[in-house]
C-alpha positions in Angstrom: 0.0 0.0 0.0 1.4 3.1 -1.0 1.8 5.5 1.5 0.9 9.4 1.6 3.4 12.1 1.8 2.8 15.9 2.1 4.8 18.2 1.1 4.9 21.4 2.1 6.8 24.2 0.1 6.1 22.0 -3.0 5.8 24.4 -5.7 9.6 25.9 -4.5 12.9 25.2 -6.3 13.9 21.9 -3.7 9.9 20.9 -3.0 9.8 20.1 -6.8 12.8 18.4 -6.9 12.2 16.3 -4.2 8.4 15.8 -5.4 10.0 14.7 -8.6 11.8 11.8 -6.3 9.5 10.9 -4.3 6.2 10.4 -6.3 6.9 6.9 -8.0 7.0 5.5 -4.5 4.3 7.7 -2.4 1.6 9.8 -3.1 2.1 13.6 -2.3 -0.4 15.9 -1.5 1.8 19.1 -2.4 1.4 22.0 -0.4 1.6 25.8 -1.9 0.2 29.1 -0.9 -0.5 29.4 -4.6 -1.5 26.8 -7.0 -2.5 28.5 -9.4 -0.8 26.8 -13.0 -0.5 23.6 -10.8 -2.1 20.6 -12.1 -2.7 17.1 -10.2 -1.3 14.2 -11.8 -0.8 10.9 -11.0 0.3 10.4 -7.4 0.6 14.1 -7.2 -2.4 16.4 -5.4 -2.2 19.9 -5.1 -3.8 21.7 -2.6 -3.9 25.6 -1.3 -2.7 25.7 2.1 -1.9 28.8 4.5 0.5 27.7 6.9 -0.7 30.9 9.2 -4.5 28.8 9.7 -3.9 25.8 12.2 -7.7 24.8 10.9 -6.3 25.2 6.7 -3.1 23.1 7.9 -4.7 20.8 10.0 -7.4 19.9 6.4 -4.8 20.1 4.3 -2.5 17.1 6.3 -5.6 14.4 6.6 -4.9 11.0 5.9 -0.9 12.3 5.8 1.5 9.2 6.7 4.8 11.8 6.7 5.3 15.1 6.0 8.2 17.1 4.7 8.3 20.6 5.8 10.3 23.0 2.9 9.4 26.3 3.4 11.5 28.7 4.6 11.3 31.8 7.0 12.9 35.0 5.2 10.5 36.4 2.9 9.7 39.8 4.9 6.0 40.0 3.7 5.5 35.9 5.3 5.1 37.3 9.2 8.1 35.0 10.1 10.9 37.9 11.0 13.4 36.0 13.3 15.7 34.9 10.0 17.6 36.4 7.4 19.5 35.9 4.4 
């Protein structure tokens, strides 16, 4: 039984990389603030997520076996100011 993997960050430069790995062996329910021009495909779900919502993130992880967590903290406008480049 294939197991489900969600990634979050998907759309970025490493998320699709990785996605690209991982989605002969799992299926990914990929993770974006955006998906607009995102398509599902086989093994591959997207889904609109803001990480800022516990109720949005919580939905958007059902039935999640692992996650993978790719987003990162530096983008002044994403209320996350404790980083920089």
């Amino acid at each position: 039984m294939r197991k489900t993997i969600v990634i979050v960050g998907a759309s970025g430069y490493i998320g699709s990389n990785v996605m690209e790995q991982l989605k002969e062996e799992y299926d990914i329910i990929a993770l974006s603030r955006s998906t607009k021009n995102k398509e599902d495909e086989t093994h591959i779900t997207w889904r609109t997520c803001d990480l800022f919502s516990y109720e949005q993130t919580r939905e958007a992880c059902e039935g999640v076996d692992y996650a993978m967590f790719l987003v990162h903290s530096m983008i002044p406008n994403g209320g996350l100011t404790q980083a920089t480049f």
